[in-house]
C-alpha positions as CSV (number, residue, x, y, z in Angstrom):
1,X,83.1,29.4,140.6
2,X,84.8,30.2,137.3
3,X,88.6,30.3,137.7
4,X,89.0,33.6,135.5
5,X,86.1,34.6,137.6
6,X,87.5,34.2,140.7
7,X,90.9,35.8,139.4
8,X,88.8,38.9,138.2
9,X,87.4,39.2,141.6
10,X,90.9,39.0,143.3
11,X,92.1,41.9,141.3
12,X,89.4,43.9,142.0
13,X,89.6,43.3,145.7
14,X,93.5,43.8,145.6
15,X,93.6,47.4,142.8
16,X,90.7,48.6,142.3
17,X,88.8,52.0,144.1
18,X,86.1,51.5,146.8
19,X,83.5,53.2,144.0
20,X,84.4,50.0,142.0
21,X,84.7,47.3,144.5
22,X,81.1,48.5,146.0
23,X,79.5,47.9,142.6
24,X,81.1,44.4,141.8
25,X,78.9,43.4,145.4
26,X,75.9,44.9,144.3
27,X,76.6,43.6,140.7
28,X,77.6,40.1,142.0
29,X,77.0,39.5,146.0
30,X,73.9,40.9,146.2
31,X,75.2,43.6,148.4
32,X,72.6,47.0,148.7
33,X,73.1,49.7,146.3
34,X,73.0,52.4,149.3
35,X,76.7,51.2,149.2
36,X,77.8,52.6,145.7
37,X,75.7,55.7,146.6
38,X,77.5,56.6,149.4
39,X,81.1,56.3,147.6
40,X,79.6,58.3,144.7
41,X,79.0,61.4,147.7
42,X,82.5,61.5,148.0
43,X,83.1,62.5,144.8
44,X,80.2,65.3,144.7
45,X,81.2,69.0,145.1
46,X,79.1,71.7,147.3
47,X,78.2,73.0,143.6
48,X,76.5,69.7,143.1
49,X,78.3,68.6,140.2
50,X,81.3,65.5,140.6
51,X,85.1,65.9,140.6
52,X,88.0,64.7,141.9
53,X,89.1,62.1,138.9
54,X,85.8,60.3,139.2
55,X,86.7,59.9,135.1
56,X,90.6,59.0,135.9
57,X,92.4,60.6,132.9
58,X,92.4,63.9,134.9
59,X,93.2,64.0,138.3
60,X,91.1,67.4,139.0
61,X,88.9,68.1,142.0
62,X,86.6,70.7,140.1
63,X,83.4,69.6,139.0
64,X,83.2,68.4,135.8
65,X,80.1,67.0,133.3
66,X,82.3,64.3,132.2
67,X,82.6,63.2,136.1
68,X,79.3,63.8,136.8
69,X,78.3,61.3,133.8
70,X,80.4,59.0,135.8
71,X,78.3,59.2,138.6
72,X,75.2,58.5,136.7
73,X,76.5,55.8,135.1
74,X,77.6,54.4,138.0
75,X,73.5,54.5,139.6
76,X,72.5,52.7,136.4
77,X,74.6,50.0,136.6
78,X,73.9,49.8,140.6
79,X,70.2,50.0,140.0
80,X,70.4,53.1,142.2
81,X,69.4,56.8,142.1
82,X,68.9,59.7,145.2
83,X,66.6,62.4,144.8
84,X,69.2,64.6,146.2
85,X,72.3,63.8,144.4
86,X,71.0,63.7,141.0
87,X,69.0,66.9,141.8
88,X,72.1,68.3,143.0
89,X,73.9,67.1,140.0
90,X,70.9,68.5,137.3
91,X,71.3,71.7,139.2
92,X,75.2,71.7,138.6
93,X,74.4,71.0,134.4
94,X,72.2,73.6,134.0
95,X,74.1,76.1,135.3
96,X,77.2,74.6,133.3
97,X,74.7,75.1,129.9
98,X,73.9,78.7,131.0
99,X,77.4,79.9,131.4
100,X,78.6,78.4,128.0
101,X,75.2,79.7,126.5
102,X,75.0,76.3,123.9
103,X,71.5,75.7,124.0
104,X,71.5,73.3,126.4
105,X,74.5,71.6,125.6
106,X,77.5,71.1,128.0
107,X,80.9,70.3,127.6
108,X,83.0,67.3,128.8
109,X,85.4,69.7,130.7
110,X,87.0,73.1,131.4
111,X,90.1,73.9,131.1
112,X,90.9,74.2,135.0
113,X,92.1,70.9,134.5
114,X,94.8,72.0,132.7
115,X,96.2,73.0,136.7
116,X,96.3,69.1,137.2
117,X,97.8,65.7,135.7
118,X,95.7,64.7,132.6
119,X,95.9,62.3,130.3
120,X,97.5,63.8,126.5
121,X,93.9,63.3,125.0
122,X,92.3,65.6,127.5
123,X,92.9,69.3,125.6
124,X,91.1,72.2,124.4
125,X,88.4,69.9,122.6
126,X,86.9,68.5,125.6
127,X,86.0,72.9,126.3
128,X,83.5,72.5,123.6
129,X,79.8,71.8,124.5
130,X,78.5,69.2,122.0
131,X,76.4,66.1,122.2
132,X,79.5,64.4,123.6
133,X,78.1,64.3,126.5
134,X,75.0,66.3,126.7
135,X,73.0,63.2,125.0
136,X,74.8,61.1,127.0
137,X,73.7,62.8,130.3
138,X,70.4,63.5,129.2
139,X,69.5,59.5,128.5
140,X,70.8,58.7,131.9
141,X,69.1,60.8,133.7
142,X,65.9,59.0,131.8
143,X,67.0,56.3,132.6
144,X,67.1,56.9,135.9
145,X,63.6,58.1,135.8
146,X,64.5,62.0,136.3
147,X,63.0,65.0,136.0
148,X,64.7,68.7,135.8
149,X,64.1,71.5,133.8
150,X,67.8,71.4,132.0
151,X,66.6,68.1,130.7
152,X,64.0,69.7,128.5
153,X,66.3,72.3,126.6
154,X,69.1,69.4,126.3
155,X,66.8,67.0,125.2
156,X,66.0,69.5,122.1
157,X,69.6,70.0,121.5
158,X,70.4,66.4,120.9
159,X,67.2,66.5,118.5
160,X,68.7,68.9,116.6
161,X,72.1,68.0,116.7
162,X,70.9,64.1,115.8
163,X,68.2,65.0,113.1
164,X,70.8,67.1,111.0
165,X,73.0,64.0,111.4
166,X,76.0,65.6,113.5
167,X,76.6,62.3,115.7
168,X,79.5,60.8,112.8
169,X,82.8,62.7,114.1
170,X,84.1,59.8,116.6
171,X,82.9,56.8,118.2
172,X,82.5,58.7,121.7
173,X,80.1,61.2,120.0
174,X,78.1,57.7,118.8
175,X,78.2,56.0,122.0
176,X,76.5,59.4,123.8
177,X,73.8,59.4,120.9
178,X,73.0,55.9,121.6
179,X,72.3,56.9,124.7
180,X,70.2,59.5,124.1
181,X,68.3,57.2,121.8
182,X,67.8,54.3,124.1
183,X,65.9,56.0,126.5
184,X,64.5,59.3,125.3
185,X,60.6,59.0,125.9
186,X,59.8,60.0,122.2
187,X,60.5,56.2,120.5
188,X,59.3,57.0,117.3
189,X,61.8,59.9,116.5
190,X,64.2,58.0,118.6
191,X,63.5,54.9,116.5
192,X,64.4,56.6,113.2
193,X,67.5,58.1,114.2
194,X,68.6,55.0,115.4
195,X,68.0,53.5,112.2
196,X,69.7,55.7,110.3
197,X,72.6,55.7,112.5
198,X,72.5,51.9,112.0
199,X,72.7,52.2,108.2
200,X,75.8,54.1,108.4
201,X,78.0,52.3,111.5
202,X,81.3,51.8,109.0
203,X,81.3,55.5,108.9
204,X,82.5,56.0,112.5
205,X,85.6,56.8,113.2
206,X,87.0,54.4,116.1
207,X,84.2,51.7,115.9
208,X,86.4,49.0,115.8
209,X,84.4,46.1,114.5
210,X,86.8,43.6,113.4
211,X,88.2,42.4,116.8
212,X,91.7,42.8,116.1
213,X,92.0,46.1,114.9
214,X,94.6,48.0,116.2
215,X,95.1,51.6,118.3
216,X,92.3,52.8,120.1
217,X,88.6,52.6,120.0
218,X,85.5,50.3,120.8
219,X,84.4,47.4,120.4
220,X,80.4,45.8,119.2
221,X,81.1,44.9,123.4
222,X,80.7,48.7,124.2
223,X,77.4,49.4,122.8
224,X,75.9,45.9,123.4
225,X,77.9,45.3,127.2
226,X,75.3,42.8,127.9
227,X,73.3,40.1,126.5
228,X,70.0,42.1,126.7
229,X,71.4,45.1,125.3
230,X,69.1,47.2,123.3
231,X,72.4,47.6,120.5
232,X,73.0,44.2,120.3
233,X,71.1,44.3,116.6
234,X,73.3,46.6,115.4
235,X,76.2,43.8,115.3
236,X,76.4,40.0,113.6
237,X,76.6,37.4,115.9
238,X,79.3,36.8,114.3
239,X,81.1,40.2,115.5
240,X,79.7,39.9,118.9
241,X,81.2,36.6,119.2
242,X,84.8,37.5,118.3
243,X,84.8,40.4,120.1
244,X,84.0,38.0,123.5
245,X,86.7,35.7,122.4
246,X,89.2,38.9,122.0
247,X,87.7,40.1,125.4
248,X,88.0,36.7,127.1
249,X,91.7,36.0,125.9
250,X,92.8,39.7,126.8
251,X,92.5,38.9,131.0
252,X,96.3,39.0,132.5
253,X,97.6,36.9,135.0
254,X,97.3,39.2,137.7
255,X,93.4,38.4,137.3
256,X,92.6,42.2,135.6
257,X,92.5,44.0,131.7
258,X,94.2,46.4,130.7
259,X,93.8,49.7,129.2
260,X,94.8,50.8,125.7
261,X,96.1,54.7,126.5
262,X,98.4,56.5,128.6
263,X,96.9,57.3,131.6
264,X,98.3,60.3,133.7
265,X,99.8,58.2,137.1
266,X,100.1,54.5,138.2
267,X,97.3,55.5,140.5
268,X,95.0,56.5,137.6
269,X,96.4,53.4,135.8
270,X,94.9,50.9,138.4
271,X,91.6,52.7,139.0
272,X,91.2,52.7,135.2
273,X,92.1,48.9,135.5
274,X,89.7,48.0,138.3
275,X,86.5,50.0,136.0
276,X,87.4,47.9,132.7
277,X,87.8,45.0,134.9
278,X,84.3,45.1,136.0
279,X,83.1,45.7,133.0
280,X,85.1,42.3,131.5
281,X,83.4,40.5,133.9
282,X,80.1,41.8,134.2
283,X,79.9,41.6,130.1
284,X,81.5,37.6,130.1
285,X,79.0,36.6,132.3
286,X,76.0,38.1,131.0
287,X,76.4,36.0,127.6
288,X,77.5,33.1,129.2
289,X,81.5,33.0,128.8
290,X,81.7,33.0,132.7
291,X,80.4,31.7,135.7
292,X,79.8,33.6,138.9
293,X,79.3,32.7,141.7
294,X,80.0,31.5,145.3
């Protein structure tokens, strides 16, 4: 097995959650994904929605959308789903859209988590409903072959939020709309967003294309996280390419990555370290720059 494999393993075995170190053995060991389900459950709230710093910056128990986009993402990438949960969940979102009355939309957080440790960047904006991360959500839950009312009315949101070409304010609201876009049934008017969106990627703020930009943002590697990824067009082989080197010379000796913000705590620090970690590894090896394996 790869040494920098091996090494990214040992961090994760050593730092990183149990939500984390479940999905490297489904993602590498072959291990079930009933596993990842049942660490997700103890994250979900009797309202049905997730909390309790499932996203790390904010160490809040309340339910959240931004948590409970978490959760999805973390079924996806297990090649899980249960009825219940995301049922649950759905349930949880509507209700969220209801109360803020935004057509659908729902917002990334509320501001009970200003009773707990947050990162800086987590402030009044994330109160606002917005495609950031009601697209996001919505092309999860497709992805996950769902199917609940809410999803209707959000679905139309993003449409109208997209078509009028509101998606340009930050590389978060981009990533959500790619989303959206990927896995919306409609692929036609999903097709001609994209494209239009594609015409117009030096436009978004925090897209960092050239590998070593600096401060914050993402990375070609973000969008197109594997091989086979449907946004992989979007970039040069060229771009892809540096961004792997950058990724693959960025591991640290203690086997992990690192993170590019101030996090809240040490504890939210290393759980933040074991999720990019994964991601590092499950990205190198999916276009060859690692070799896993036992």
């Amino acid at each position: 097995m790869d040494d920098a494999f091996t090494a990214g393993e040992r961090f994760i075995s050593k730092q990183a959650r149990l939500l984390d170190r479940r999905l490297f053995a489904t993602c590498f060991l072959g291990a079930p994904a009933t596993g990842v389900v049942d660490a997700l459950r103890g994250y979900q709230n009797s309202d049905g929605g997730f909390g309790h710093g499932l996203e790390p910056d904010k160490r809040c128990p309340a339910s959240l959308p931004i948590d409970v986009e978490v959760a999805f993402h973390a079924l996806v990438t297990a090649g899980a789903s249960d009825e219940t949960m995301v049922r649950r969940a759905c349930d949880f979102l509507a209700r969220t859209a209801a109360d803020v009355g935004a057509s659908g939309a729902v917002p990334p957080a509320f501001p009970v988590i200003e009773e707990f440790p947050r990162a800086a960047h987590w402030t009044e904006w994330t109160y606002e409903p917005g495609i950031n991360p009601t697209a996001g959500l919505v092309g999860l839950l497709y992805q996950l072959g769902a199917d609940h009312p809410w999803m209707a009315q959000a679905t139309e949101y993003c449409w109208e939020k997209l078509e009028s070409g509101q998606v340009l304010d930050g590389v978060h609201t981009f990533s959500e709309a790619l989303i959206f876009l990927e896995h919306v049934p409609d692929r036609e008017r999903a097709d001609r967003c994209a494209a239009e969106l594609a015409s117009r990627l030096t436009e978004v703020p925090g897209l960092h294309l050239d590998p070593d930009a600096e401060g914050y943002g993402l990375s070609p590697l973000h969008f197109a996280p594997t091989a086979k990824s449907r946004w992989r067009e979007l970039f040069t082989a060229g771009q892809i390419e540096a961004h792997l080197d950058k990724l693959a010379a960025k591991q640290q000796p203690d086997g992990g990555w690192t993170i590019s913000w101030e996090p809240p705590s040490k504890a939210s620090e290393l759980e933040w370290r074991g999720i990019v970690t994964l991601d590092a590894l499950r990205t190198l090896t999916s276009y060859g720059r690692l070799t896993a394996g036992r």
